[in-house]
N, C-alpha and C positions, 0 to 999 in steps of 0.2 A: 504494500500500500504506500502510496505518497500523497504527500497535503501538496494542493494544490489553492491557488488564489485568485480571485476571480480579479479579472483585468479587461472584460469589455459587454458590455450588453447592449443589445440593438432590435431594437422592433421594428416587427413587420406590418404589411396591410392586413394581413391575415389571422390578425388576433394571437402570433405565436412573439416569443420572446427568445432569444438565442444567448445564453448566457457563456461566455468562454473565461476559463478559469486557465490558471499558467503554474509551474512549478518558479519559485523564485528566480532563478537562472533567465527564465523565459526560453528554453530549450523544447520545452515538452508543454502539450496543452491538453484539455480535454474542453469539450462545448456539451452543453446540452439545452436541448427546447420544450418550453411550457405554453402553456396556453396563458394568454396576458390575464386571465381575469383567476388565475391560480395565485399567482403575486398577491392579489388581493385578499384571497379567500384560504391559502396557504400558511404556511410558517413563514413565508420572506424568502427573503435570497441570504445564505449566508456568507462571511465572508472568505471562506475556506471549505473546504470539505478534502475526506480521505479520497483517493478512487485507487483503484487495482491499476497496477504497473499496465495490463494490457488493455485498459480504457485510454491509456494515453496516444497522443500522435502529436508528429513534428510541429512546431511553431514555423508558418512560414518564413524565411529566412528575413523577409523586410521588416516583421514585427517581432522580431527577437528580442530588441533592444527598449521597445514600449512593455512589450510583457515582462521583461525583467523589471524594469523601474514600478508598474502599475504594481506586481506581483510584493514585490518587496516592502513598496507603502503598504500594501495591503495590510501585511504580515507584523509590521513595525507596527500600525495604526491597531491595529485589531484581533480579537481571538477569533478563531476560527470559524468558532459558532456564533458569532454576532452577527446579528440582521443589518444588513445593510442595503 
């Protein structure tokens, strides 16, 4: 397992939410999508979560450098289970 930190969310027209979470480094990422009206009626977004080494995949090489900085405030700023 690796903690991972969320470092970018972006809504769609379609009611979905695309959350992408980063390993400090910004090496490694994982994304997942919800439906925008679970945010509301949900636990939140938090600011970290565990995920299994084989949920991960490559950070594209152009956002390596944003997901390490976002990933790290994340990590400095917050526990992992904190709503954000």
């Amino acid at each position: 397992m690796t903690t991972v930190w969320l470092v970018d969310r972006q809504f769609d027209s379609k009611g979905l939410v695309r959350l992408t979470y980063a390993t400090e480094d910004g090496e490694r990422m994982h994304t997942k999508e919800l439906a925008e009206q679970r945010l509301v009626t949900g636990d939140g977004v938090t600011a970290g979560r565990e995920v299994d080494d084989s949920a991960l995949g490559e950070s594209p090489d152009d956002e390596v450098e944003r997901f390490a900085a976002e990933a790290s405030k994340m990590a400095a700023d917050h526990d992992r289970d904190d709503t954000v």
